[in-house]
C-alpha positions in Angstrom: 198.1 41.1 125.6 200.5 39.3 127.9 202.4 36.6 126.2 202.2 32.8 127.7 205.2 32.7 129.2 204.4 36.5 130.9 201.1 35.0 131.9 202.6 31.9 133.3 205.4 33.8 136.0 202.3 35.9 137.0 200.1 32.9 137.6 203.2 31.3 139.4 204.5 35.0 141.5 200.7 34.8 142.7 200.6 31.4 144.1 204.0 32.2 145.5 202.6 34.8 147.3 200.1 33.3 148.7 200.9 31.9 152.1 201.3 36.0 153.0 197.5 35.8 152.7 195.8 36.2 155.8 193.8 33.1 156.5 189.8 34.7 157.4 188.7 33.8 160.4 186.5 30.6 160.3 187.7 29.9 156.5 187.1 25.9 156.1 190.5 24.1 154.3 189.4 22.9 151.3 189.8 23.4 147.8 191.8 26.5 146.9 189.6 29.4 145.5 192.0 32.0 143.6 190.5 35.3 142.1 192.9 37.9 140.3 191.0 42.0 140.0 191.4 43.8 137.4 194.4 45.7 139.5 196.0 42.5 139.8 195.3 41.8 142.9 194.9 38.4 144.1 192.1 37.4 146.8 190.7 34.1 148.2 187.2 33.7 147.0 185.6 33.3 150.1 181.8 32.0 148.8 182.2 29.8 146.2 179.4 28.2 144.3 180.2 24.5 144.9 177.5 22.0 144.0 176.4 20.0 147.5 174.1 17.2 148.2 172.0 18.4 151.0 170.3 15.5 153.4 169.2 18.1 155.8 168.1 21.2 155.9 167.7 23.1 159.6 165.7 26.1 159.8 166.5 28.8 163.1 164.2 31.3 164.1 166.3 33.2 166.4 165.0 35.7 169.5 166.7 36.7 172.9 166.2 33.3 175.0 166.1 30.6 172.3 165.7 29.4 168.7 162.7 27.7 167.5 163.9 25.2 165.0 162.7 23.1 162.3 164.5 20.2 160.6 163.6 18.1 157.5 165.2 15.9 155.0 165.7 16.1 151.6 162.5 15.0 151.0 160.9 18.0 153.2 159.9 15.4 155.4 159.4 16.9 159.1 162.1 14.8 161.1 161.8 17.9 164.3 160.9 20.6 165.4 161.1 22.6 169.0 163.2 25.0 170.7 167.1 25.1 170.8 168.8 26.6 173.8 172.1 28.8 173.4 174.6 26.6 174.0 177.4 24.1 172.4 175.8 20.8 174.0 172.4 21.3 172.9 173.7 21.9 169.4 175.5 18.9 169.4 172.6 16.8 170.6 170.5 18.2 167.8 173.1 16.8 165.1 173.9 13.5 166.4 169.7 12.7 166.1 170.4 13.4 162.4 172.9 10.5 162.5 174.5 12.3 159.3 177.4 13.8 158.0 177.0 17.3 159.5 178.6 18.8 155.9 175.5 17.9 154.4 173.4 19.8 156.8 172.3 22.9 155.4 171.5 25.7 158.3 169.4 28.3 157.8 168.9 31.5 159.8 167.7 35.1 159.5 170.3 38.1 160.0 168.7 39.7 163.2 170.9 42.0 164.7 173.5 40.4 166.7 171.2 37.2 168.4 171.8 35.1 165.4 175.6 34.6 165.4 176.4 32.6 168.3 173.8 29.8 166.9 175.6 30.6 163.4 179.2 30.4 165.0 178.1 26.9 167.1 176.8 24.8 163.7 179.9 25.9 162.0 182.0 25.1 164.0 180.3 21.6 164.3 181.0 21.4 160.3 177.4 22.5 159.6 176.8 24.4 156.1 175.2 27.8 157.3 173.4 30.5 156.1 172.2 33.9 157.6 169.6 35.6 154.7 168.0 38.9 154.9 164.9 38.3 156.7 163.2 39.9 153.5 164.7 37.2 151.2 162.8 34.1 152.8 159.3 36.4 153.6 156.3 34.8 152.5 158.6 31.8 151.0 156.7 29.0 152.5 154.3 27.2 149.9 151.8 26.5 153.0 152.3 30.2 154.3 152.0 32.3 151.1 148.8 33.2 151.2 147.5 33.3 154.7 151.1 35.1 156.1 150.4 33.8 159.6 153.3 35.0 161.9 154.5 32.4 164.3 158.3 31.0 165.6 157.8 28.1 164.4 156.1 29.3 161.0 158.8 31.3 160.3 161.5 28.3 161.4 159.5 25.7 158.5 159.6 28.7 155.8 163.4 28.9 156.1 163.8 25.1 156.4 162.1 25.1 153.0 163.9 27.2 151.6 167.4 25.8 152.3 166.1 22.4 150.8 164.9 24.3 147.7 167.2 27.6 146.9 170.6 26.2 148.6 172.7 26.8 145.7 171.3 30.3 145.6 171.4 30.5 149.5 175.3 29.5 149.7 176.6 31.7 146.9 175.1 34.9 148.5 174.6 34.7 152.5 177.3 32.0 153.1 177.9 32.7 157.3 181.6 34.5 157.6 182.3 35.9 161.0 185.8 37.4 160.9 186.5 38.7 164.4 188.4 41.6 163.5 185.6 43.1 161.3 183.2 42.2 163.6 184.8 44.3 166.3 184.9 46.8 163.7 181.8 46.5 163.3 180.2 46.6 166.7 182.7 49.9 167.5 181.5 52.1 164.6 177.6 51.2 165.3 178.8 51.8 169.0 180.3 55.4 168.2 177.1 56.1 166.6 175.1 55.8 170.0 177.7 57.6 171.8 177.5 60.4 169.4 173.9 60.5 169.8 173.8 60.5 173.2 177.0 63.4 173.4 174.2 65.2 171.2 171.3 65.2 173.1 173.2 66.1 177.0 175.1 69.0 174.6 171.3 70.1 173.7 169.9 69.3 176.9 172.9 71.2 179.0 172.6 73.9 176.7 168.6 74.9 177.6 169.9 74.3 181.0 172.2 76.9 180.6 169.4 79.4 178.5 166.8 78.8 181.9 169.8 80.2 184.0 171.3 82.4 182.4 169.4 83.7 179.3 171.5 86.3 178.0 174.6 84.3 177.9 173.5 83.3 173.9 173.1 87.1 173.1 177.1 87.5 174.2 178.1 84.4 171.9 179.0 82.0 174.3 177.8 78.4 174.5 178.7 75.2 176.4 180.4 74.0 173.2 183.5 76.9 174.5 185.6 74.6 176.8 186.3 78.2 178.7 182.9 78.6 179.1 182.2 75.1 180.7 185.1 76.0 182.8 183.2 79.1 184.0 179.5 77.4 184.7 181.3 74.7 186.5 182.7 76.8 188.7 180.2 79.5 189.2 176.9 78.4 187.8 174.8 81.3 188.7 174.3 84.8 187.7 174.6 86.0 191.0 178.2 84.0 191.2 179.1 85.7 187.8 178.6 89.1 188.9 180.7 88.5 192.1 183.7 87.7 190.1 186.4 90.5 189.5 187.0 91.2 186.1 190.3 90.0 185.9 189.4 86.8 186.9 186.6 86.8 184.4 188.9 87.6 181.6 190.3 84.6 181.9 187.4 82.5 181.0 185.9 85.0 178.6 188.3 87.2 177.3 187.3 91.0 175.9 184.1 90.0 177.0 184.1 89.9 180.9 183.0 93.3 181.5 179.9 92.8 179.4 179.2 89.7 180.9 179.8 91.1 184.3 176.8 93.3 183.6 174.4 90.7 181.8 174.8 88.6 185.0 174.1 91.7 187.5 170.5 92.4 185.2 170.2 89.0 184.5 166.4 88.1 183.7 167.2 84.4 185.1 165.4 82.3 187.3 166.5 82.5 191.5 165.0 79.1 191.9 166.6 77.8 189.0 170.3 79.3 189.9 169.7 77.7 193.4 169.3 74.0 192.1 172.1 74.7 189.7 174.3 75.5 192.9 173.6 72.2 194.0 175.3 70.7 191.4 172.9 69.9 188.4 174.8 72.0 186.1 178.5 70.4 187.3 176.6 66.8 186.6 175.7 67.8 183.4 179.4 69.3 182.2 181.0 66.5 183.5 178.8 63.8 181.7 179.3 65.9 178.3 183.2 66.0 179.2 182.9 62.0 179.9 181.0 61.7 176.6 183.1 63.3 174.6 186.6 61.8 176.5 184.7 58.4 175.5 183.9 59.3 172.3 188.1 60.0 171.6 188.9 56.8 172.5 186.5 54.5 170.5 187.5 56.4 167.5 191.1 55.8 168.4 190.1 51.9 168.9 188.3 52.2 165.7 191.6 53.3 163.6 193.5 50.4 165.3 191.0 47.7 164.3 190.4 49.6 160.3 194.4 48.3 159.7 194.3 45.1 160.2 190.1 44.7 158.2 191.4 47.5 155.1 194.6 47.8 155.1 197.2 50.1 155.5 197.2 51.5 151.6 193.5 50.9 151.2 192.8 53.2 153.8 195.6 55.8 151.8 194.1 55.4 148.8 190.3 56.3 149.8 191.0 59.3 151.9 192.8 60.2 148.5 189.2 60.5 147.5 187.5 64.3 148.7 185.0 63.7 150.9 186.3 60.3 152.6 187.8 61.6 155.4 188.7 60.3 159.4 184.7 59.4 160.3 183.4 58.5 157.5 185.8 56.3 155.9 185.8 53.6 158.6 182.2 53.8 158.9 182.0 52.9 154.9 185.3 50.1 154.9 184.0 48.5 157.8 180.6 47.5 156.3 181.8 45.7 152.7 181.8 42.8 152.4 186.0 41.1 152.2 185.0 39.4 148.7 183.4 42.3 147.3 186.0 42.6 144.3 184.6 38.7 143.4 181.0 40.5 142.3 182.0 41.1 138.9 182.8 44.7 137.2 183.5 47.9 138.7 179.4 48.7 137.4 178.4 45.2 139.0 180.2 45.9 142.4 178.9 49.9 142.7 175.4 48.8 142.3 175.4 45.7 144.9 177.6 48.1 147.4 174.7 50.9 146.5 171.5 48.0 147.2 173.7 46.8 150.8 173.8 50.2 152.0 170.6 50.9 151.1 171.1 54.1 148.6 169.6 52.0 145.6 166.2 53.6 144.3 163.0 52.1 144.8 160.8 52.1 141.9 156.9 52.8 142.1 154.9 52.5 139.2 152.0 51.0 137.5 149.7 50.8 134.6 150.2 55.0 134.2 150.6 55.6 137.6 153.9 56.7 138.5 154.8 56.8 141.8 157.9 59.2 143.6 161.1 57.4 143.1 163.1 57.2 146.7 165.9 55.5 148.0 164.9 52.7 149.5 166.8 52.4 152.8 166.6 49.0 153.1 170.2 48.2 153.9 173.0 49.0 156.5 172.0 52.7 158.2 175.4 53.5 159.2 177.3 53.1 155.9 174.6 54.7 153.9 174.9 58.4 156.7 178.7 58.1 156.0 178.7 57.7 152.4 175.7 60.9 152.0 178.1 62.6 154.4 181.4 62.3 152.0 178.6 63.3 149.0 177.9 66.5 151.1 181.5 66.9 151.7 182.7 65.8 148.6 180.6 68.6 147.1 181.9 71.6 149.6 185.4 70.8 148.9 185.5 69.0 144.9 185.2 71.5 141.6 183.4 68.8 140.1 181.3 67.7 142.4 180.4 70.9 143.4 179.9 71.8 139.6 177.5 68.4 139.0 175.6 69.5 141.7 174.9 72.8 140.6 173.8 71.8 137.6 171.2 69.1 138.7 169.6 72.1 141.2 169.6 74.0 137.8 167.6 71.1 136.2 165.2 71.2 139.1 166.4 68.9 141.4 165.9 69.1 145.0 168.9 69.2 147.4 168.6 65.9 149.2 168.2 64.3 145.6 170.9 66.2 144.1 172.8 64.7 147.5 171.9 61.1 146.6 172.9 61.4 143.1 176.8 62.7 144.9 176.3 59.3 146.6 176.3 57.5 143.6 179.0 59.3 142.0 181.1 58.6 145.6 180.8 55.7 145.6 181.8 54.5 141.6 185.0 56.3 142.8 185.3 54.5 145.8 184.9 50.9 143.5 187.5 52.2 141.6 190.2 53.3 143.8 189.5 49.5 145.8 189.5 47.6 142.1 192.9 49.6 140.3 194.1 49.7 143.8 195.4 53.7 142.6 194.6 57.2 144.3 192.1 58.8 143.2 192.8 61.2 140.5 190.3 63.5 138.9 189.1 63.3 135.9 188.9 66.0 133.2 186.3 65.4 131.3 182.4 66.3 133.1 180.5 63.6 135.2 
């Protein structure tokens, strides 16, 4: 144990210290919140449980146009209801009817997507309290509502009213409203990548079955649009008949040893006349150039998404995970980018591996009654892109870890399927992961078996 007077300079280093802390964005000043992890690092304890008296309690159903709101006082006395427009003066307008201090007003809103955080950014900026829950948290919360589950704005906009006048404590300790602007761009440019990569993926499969209706027997040769030579080639001459007009010297240079061969395939080709005449036209340039776009695109928001990771993880935090195998360029953003900044204030390294495990969604769900036992799965109900990354750096993690590679062998020898051999990596992931963020250490192998 540290003596007093040890315990004392490191108590009085930290507070020194602090003012190199990065204020959050939309951090309230107030009362200082200090928090020390077990690697002796300090943090700002961003949510902390702080008793409130609550007058009001404001309840926002949130969709494209407009919120349906309802209000009520302490007493869960109606005082309004109706529908809120997006913007800063209607906001206002709503608070000065309360004729109340707006820190005792208690906002509550469902996470949907992106529609919610301008109404979210508006009250707290007014000095409203404000909450955005998991829609599944306030389901079928409403005393009124329990039993018939009618579905209805302003339904839903009472049920969360209720709910902040009765669980606010509760409510403030685990979805207090934290927008930091950095991670939000983070954010918004990983989930973006993932739509760009999806869309790279289907014009690489749809340009490829192009390319089989024209000219079939360029598979049986080993060449594919995914050969930049190749795409060169088609773009050029995207026809058989164009092919087999080429000299072989200038075919070598997009193919290689393989230009005589290919010479011939295109003179016998079994392709389509119709087909190589609409490609002439320019469908099969269109094509190639969108997948060159794509992928050009695709370059740069990962570059973007590097230059926003520094400033949201730091420097050394991203060093020490990629220490881990698996966690490399992709999938270490995509995971960093989606916990939460007070994560190390959840408790134990045990604690903090099973919430991260329920937010991404990698948590099992349990099915079982009486003597019925149902198939245990994950349950997926948490943040899609941070759970593919983390089952990706399992899958990885296995290919290019001895230990990994060994537990996995030996829970297929037990019986277990792949994909649940795969979640069980997951797991395993991310307890590493905890620990390399909580010791703030690379990750160093242990000797003894998982």
């Amino acid at each position: 144990m540290h003596s007093l007077e040890t315990r004392l300079v490191r108590v009085f280093l930290h507070c020194v210290c602090l003012y190199r802390l990065k204020e959050p964005a939309g951090f309230r000043p107030g009362f200082l919140h200090l928090a020390i992890s077990a690697g002796n690092a300090i943090y700002r304890n961003l949510n902390p449980s702080l008793k409130m008296n609550i007058t009001h309690s404001i309840g926002l159903d949130v969709h494209k146009s407009s919120a349906s709101y309802q209000l009520l006082d302490k007493t869960a006395h109606r005082v309004a209801r109706g529908l809120l427009k997006p913007s800063t003066v209607a906001v206002k307008q709503l608070l000065e009817k309360l004729q109340a201090d707006p820190a005792t007003v208690l906002v509550v809103a469902e996470a949907t997507g992106m529609l919610h955080l301008d109404f979210c950014e508006a009250f707290e900026a007014s000095g409203c309290q404000v909450v955005a829950i998991n829609p599944l948290y306030g389901r079928n919360r409403s005393a009124h509502n329990a039993i018939r589950d009618n579905k209805t704005d302003q339904l839903d906009a009472e049920s969360l009213a209720e709910l902040g006048l009765s669980d606010h404590e509760e409510l403030l300790k685990r979805f207090a409203f934290h927008c930091p602007v950095e991670r939000f761009a983070l954010q918004r440019y990983v989930s973006s990548s993932k739509i760009l990569r999806k869309s790279l993926t289907n014009t690489i499969k749809h340009t490829a079955t192009t390319v089989h209706t024209l000219f079939p027997e360029l598979d049986e040769l080993g060449l594919s649009v995914n050969q930049v030579r190749v795409c060169r080639l088609l773009r050029q001459h995207p026809s058989p008949v164009r092919i087999a007009a080429l000299d072989l010297a200038e075919l070598r240079t997009y193919v290689g040893d393989k230009a005589a061969t290919l010479k011939q395939a295109a003179a016998e080709s079994f392709a389509i006349q119709a087909m190589g005449t609409t490609c002439e036209e320019g469908l099969l340039a269109m094509l190639l150039d969108t997948m060159e776009h794509l992928k050009e695109q695709l370059k740069e928001m990962n570059r973007k998404i590097d230059q926003l990771l520094v400033p949201c993880a730091g420097t050394e935090t991203i060093r020490l995970v990629r220490t881990i195998p698996g966690f490399g360029a992709k999938t270490t953003p995509a995971i960093l980018a989606f916990i939460p900044p007070e994560h190390l204030q959840w408790g134990s390294k045990k604690t903090i591996t099973r919430k991260l495990q329920a937010l991404f969604g990698a948590d099992p769900r349990v099915k079982q009654s009486g003597r019925w036992k149902g198939t245990t799965k994950i349950s997926k109900r948490g943040i899609e892109i941070a759970r593919t990354a983390l089952f990706q750096a399992a899958f990885c993690g296995m290919m290019h870890d001895p230990q990994l590679r060994c537990y996995y062998d030996s829970l297929k020898a037990r019986g277990k399927h792949h994909k649940e051999a795969i979640i069980d990596l997951m797991r395993k992931q991310l307890h590493r992961l905890v620990a390399v963020l909580v010791d703030q250490k690379s990750f160093t192998p242990i000797t003894q078996h998982l």
